[in-house]
SEVEX-390583 format. One record per residue (C-alpha): residue number from 1; residue in one letter; x, y, z. Coordinates in steps of 0.25 Angstrom, whole numbers, plus 5000, padded with zeros to 4 digits. Each point is the difference from the previous one (the first is absolute). Layout:
<atoms>
<NUM,a,<X,Y,Z>>
...
</atoms>
This chain:
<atoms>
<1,x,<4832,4493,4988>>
<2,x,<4990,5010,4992>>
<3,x,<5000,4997,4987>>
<4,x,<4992,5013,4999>>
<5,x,<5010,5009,5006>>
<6,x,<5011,4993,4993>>
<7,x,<4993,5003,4986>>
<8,x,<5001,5014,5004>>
<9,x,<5015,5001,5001>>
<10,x,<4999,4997,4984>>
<11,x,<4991,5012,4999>>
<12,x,<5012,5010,5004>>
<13,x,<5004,5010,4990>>
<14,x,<5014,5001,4997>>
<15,x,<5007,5013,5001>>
<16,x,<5014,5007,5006>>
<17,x,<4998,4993,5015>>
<18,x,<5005,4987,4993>>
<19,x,<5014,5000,4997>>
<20,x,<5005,4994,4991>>
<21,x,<4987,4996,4990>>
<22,x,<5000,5006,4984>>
<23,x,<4997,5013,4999>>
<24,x,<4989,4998,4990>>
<25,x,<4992,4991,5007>>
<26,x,<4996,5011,5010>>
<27,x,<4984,5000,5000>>
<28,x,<4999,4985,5000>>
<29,x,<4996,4992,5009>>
<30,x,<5010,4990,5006>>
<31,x,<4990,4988,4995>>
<32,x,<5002,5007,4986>>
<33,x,<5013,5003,5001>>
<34,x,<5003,4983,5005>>
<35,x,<4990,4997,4987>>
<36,x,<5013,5007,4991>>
<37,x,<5009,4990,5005>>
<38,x,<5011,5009,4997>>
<39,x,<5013,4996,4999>>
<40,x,<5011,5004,5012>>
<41,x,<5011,5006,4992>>
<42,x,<4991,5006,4986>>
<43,x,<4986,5001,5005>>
<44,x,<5003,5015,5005>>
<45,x,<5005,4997,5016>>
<46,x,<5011,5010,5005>>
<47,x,<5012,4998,5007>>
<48,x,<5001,4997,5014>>
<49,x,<4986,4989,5001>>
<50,x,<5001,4990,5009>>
<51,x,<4994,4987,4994>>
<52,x,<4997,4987,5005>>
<53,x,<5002,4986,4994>>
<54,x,<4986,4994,4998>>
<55,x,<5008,4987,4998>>
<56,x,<5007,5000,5012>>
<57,x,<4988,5007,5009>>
<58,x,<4993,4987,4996>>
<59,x,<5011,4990,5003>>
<60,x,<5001,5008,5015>>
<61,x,<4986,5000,5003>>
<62,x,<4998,4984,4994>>
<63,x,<5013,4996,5009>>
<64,x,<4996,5005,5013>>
<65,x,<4985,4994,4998>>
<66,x,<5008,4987,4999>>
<67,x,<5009,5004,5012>>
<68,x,<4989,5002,5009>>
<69,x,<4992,4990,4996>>
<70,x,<5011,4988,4999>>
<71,x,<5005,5004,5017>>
<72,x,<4984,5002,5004>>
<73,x,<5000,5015,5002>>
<74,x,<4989,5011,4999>>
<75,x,<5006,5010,4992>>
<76,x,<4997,5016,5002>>
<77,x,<5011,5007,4992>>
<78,x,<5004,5013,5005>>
<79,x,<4992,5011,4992>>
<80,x,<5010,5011,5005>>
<81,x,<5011,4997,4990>>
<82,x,<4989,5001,4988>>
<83,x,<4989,5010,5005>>
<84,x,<4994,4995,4986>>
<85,x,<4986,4995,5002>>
<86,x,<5001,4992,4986>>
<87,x,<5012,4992,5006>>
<88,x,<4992,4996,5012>>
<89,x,<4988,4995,4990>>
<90,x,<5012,4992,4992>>
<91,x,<5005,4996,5015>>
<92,x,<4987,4995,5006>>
<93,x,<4996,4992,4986>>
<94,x,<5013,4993,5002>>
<95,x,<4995,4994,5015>>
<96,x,<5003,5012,5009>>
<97,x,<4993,5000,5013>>
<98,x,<4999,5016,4999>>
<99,x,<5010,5010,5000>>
<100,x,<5010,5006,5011>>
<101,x,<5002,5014,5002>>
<102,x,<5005,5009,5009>>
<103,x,<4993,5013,5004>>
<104,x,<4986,5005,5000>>
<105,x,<5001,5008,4985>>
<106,x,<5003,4988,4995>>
<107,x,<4989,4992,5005>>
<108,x,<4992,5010,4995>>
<109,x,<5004,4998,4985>>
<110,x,<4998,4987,5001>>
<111,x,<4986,4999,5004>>
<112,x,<4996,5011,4991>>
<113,x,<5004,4987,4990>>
<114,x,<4993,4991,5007>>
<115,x,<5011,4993,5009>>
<116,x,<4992,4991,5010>>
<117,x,<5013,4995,5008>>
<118,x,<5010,5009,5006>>
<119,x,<5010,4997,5009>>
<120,x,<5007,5013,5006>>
<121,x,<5013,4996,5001>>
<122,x,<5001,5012,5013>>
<123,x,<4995,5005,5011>>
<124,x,<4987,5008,4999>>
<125,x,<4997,5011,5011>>
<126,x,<4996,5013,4990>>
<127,x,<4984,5001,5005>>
<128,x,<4997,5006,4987>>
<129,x,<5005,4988,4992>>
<130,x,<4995,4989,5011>>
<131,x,<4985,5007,4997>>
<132,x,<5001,5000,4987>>
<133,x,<5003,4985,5001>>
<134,x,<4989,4998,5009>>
<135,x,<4989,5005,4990>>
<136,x,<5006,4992,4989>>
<137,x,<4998,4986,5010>>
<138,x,<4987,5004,5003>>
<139,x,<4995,5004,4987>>
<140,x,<5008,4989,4994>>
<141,x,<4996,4985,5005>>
<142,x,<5011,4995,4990>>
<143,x,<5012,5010,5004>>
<144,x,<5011,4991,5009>>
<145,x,<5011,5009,5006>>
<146,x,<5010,4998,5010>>
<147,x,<5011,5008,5005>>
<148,x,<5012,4998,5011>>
<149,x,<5000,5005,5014>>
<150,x,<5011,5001,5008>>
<151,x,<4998,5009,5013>>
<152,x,<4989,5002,5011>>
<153,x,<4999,5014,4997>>
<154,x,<4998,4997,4983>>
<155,x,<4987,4991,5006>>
<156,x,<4996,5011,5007>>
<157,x,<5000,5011,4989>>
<158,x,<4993,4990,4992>>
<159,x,<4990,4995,5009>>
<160,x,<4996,5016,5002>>
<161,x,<4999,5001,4985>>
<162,x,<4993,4987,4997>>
<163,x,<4989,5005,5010>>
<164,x,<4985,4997,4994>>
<165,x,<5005,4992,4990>>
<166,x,<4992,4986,4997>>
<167,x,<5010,4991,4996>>
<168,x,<5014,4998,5008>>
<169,x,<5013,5004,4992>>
<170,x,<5009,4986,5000>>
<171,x,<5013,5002,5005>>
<172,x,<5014,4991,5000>>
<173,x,<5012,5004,5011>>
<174,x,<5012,5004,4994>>
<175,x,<5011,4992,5004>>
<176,x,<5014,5009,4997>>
<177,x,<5010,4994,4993>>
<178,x,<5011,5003,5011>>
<179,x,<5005,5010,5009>>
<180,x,<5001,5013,4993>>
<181,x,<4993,4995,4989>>
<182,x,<4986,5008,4993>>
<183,x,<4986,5000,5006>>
<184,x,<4996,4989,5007>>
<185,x,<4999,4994,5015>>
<186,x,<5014,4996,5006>>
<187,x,<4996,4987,5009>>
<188,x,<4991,4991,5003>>
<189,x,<4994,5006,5011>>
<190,x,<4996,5011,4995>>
<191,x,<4994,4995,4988>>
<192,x,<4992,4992,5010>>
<193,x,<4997,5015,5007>>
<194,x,<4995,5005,4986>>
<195,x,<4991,4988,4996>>
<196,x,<4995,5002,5015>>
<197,x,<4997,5016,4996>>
<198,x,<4993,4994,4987>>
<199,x,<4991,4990,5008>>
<200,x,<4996,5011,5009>>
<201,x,<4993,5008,4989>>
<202,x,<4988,4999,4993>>
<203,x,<5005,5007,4988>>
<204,x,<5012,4990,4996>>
<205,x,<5002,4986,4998>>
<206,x,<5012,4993,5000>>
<207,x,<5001,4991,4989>>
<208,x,<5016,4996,4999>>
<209,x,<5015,5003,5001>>
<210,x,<5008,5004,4989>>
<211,x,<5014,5010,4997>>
<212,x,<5010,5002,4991>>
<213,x,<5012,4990,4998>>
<214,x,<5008,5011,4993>>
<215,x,<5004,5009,5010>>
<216,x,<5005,4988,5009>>
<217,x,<5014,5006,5003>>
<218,x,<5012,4995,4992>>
<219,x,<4992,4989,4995>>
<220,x,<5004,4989,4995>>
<221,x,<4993,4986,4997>>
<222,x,<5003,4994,5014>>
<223,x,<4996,5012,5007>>
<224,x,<4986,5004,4992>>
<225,x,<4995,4986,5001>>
<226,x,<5002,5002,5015>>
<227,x,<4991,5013,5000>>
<228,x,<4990,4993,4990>>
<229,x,<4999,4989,5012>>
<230,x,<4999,5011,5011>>
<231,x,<4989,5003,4993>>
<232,x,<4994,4987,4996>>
<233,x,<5001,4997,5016>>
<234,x,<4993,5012,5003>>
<235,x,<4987,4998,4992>>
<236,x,<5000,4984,5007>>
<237,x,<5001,5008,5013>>
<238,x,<4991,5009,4997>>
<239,x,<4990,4988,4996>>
<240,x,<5002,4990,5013>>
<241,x,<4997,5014,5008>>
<242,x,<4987,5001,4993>>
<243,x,<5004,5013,4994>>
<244,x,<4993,4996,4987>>
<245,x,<4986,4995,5005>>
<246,x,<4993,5014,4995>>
<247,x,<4984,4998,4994>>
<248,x,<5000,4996,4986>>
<249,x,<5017,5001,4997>>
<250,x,<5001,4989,4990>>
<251,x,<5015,4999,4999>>
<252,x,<5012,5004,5007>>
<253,x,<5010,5008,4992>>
<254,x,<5016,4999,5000>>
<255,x,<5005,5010,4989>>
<256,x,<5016,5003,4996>>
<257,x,<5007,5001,4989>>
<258,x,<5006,5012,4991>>
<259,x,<5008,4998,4988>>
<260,x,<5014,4995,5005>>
<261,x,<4995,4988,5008>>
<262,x,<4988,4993,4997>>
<263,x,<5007,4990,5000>>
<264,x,<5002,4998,5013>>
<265,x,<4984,5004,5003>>
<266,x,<4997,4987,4990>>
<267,x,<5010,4992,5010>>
<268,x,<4996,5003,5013>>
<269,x,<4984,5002,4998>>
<270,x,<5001,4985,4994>>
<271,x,<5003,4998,5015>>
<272,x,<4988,5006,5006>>
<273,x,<4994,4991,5009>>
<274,x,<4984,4996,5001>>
<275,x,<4992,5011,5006>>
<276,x,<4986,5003,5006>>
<277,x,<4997,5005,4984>>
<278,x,<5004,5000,4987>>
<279,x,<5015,5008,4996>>
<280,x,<4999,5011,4992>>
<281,x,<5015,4998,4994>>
<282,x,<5000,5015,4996>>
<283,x,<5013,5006,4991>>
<284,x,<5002,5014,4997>>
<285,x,<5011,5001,4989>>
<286,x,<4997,5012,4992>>
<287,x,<5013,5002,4990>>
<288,x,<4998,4987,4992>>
<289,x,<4994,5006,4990>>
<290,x,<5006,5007,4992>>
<291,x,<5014,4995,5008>>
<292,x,<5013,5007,4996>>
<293,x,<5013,5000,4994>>
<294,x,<5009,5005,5014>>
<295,x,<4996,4998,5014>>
<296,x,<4988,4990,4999>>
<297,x,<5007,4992,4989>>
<298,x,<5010,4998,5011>>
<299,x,<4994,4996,5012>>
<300,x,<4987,4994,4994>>
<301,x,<4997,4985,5007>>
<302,x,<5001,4995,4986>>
<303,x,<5015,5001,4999>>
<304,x,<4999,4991,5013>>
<305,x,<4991,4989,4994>>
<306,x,<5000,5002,4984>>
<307,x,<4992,4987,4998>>
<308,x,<4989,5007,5003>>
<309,x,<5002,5011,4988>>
<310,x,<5005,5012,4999>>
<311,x,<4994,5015,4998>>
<312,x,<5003,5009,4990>>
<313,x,<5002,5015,5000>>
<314,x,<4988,5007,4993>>
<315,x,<5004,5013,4999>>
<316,x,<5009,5011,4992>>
<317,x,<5002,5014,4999>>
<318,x,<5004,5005,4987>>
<319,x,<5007,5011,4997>>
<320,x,<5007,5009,4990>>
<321,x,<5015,5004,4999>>
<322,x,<4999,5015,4999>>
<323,x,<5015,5005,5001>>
<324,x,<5014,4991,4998>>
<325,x,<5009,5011,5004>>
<326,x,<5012,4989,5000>>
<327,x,<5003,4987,4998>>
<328,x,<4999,4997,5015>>
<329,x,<4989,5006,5003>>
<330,x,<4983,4999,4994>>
<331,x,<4987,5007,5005>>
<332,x,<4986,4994,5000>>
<333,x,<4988,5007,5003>>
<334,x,<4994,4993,5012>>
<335,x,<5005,5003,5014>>
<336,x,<4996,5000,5014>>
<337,x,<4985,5003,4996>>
<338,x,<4997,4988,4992>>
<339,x,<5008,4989,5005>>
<340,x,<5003,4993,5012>>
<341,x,<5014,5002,5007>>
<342,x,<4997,4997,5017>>
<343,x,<5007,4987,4999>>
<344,x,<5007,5000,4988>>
<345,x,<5004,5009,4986>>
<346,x,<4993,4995,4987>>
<347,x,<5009,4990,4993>>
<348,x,<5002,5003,4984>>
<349,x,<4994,4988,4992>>
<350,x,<4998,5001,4985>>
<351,x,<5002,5012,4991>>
<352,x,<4989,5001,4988>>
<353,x,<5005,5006,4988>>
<354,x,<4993,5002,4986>>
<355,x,<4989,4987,5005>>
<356,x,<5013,4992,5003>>
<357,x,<5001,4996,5017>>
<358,x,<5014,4996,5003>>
<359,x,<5007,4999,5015>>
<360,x,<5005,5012,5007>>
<361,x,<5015,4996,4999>>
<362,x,<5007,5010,5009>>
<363,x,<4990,5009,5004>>
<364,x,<4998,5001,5016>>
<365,x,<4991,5011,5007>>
<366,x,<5008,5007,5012>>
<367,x,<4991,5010,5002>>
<368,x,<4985,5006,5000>>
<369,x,<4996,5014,5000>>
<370,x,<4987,5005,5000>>
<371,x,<4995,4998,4986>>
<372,x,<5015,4994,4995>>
<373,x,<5009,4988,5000>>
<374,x,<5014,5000,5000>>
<375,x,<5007,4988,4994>>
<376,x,<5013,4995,5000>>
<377,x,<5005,4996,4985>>
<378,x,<5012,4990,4996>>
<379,x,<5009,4999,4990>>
<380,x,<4988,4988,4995>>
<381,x,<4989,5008,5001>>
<382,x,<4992,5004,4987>>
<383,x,<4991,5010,5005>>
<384,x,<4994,5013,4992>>
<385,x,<4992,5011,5003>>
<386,x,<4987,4996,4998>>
<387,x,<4998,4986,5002>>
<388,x,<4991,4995,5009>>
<389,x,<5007,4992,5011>>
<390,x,<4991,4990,5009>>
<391,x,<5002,5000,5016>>
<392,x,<4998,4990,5010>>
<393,x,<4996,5005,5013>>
<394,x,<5002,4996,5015>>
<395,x,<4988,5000,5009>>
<396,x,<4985,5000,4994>>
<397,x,<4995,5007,5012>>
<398,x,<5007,5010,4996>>
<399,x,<4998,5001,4987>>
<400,x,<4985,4999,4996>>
<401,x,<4999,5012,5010>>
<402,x,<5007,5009,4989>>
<403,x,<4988,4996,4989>>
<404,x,<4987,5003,5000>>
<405,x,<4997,4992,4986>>
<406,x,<5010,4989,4994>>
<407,x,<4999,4995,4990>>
<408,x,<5000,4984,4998>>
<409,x,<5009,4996,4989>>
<410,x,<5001,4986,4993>>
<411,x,<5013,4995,4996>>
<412,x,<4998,5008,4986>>
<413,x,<4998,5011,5005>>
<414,x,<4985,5000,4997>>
<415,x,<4994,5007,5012>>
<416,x,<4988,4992,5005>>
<417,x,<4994,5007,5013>>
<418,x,<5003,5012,5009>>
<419,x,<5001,4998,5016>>
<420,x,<4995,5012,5007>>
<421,x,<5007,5001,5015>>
<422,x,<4994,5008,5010>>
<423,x,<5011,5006,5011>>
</atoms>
């Protein structure tokens, strides 16, 4: 990463494009700003600000270092849940390989910091993007990216695109994880059609198999483990048909893994046999780090093997009760805009009163508007206008996108850092 262009981020002024930050600390910069240490609740923030647990974001990134490590896995985390170059820095300290991400903007933000590993979790046929890509190689001896293909006619857009270039794009075939599934080759054989389509250019080289274990349909362990194998049994195929043998490839890469089953990738690459080269053992999971309090807390592989830990959701959105017309019924002041609610509604957690934090006993959200939530109040709930109630959130992807600058909270409150995303 560039230390250079990271240093930068703490030169940005603040001002009225960050929600959320005092008031009177427009004109700082955000290094000045982080140099305060203000305090959450009394240092001047205003109601909604999302923040993140500087605690728990260490406990994450610590954890799945140990993770990946312990099972003999690369680890590129997917950069598309964060889109925050200072996470990816945090991210690569902590062991990763490089970073995933998913479309060409986003491979732009994270070499203007100095990413030198990207694995483009996607087909890649836009000629603007794979010349763009191109330069970067060639002016850039220690850029290493790969992206998926998965059709003849994708080859061929990129091979016309990739014309003149001097160093061949590396490639792995996208095995789909099932009929009606995403992207991604449906059989065998025309997996082996594409990898033929690859070795007939000059522009590309085909450097492994990979796919996405999430979208395997009604999946469950049995039937995940099964694809993971499919795909296993096709990079061995690949290698006794010598699809691997291109000048100079070093290692042969097998890559799975989102965020509900790595698991399972850690089971079934422990099986991968002995091939011509090294493995490259490469997971993706992305929403590990800052986790969450609904639908990963659910279905993270964690709950399936708690002897190897556990993570811990890192963020929450505060907000302020702004109207009590009844005793059934509260409004806060964050809604649809700034907080995620694709998979699940914000859960009520604590109510902060006076400096005093207590639980949210009897306070449920069953509704967002744009810049509202409507909660639901029992008979038990002790809730005023103007206290400041803490939200969990389902989804990171999904909520990182709605921040431009969050603010990284210890458990006192005392803000340590700000995280800029770029979406």
């Amino acid at each position: 990463m560039s230390t250079e262009a990271l240093a930068r981020l703490a030169e940005e002024r603040v001002d009225h494009r960050f929600k959320g930050l005092p008031p009177d600390a427009d004109g700082l910069t955000l290094g000045e700003l982080a140099a305060q240490r203000r305090n959450l609740f009394t240092g001047g923030f205003t109601t909604p600000v999302l923040a993140l647990s500087a605690e728990r974001l260490e406990h994450n990134l610590a954890l799945m270092e140990t993770y990946a490590t312990r099972h003999g896995l690369a680890f590129a985390p997917h950069g598309k849940t964060s889109m925050a170059p200072q996470l990816f820095r945090r991210q690569i300290e902590r062991g990763a390989w490089g970073i995933t991400l998913a479309v060409p903007h986003q491979v732009r933000v994270a070499r203007e910091f100095g990413t030198r590993r990207v694995f483009l979790a996607n087909e890649l046929v836009d000629p603007a993007a794979l010349k763009w890509i191109s330069t970067e190689l060639d002016t850039d001896p220690d850029f290493h990216f790969i992206c998926y293909v998965d059709s003849v006619r994708g080859v061929e857009l990129m091979d016309a695109a990739l014309q003149g270039s001097s160093r061949p794009l590396d490639v792995v075939v996208e095995l789909a994880a099932g009929e009606g599934a995403r992207t991604g080759v449906r059989t065998e054989a025309e997996c082996a059609a594409v990898a033929d389509a690859v070795a007939a250019t000059r522009t590309l080289r085909l450097v492994g198999v990979a796919g996405y274990e999430g979208e395997v349909p009604q999946a469950d362990p049995e039937r995940v483990h099964a694809w993971l194998r499919r795909l296993v049994a096709l990079a061995v195929d690949f290698d006794k048909a010598g699809r691997f043998a291109a000048a100079g490839l070093g290692e042969i890469v097998v890559s799975a893994g989102g965020s509900a089953w790595f698991d399972a990738v850690a089971d079934v690459f422990a099986e991968i046999p002995g091939l011509s080269l090294p493995v490259l053992k490469l997971l993706r999971s992305g929403a590990y780090v800052s986790h969450d309090d609904g639908h990963y807390r659910k279905i993270t592989p964690f709950n399936r093997v708690p002897e190897e830990g556990a993570l811990e959701p890192a963020f929450r959105l505060w907000a302020q009760v702004v109207s009590r017309p009844s005793a059934e019924q509260a409004f806060v002041n964050a809604g649809k805009r700034d907080a995620a609610y694709d998979l699940d509604l914000p859960f009520a957690q604590v109510v902060r009163r006076d400096g005093v934090e207590r639980p949210a006993t009897g306070v449920s959200v069953t509704s967002l508007s744009d810049q509202h939530a409507w909660l639901r109040t029992g008979p038990e709930a002790d809730l005023e206008v103007g206290d400041w109630l803490g939200l969990g959130l389902s989804h990171p992807c999904t909520s990182f996108d709605k921040w431009q600058l969050i603010p990284v909270a210890e458990a006192d409150g005392t803000v340590v850092d700000y995280i800029r995303t770029f979406f």
